[in-house]
N, C-alpha and C positions, 0 to 999 in steps of 0.2 A: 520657131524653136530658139533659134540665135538670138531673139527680142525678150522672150521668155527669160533665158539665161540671166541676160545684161540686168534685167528688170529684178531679177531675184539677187543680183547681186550687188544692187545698187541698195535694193530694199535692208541687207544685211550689214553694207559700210554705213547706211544711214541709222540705223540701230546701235552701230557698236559708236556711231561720233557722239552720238546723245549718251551714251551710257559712260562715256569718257567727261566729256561734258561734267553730266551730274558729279561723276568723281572729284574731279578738278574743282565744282562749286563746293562740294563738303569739304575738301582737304582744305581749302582754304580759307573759308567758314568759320572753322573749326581750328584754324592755322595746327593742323595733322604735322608740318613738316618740322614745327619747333619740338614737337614730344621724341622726350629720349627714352629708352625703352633697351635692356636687353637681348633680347631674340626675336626671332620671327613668329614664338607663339603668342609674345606679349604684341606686338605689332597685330597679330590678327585678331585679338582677342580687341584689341583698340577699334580697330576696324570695323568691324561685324558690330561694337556696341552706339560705337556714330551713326554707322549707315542705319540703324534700328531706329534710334534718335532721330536721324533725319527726314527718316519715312513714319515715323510717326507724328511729326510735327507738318510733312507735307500734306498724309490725310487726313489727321485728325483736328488739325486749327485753319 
């Protein structure tokens, strides 16, 4: 059970380092950190239209 645990918790840090990962490849990509932007809806609205961008160029080309 204790093997179980570590295993499922190691599966879950390994998950969230690639999904950081990929972030840190788009943001800087895309150099995400020069854009100036009033708010945080402009900011997500930037976000979600990159990441869409970028998943579509990863499946699609």
């Amino acid at each position: 059970m204790r093997f179980l645990k570590k295993a499922v918790s190691k599966m879950g840090t390994l998950t969230r380092w690639k999904c950081e990962e990929c972030d840190r490849y788009i943001k800087q990509s895309y150099n995400m950190e020069d854009l100036r932007v009033r708010g945080y809806n402009a900011i997500r609205n930037i976000v979600v239209l990159v990441n869409a961008i970028a998943y579509f160029f990863s499946v699609h080309m």
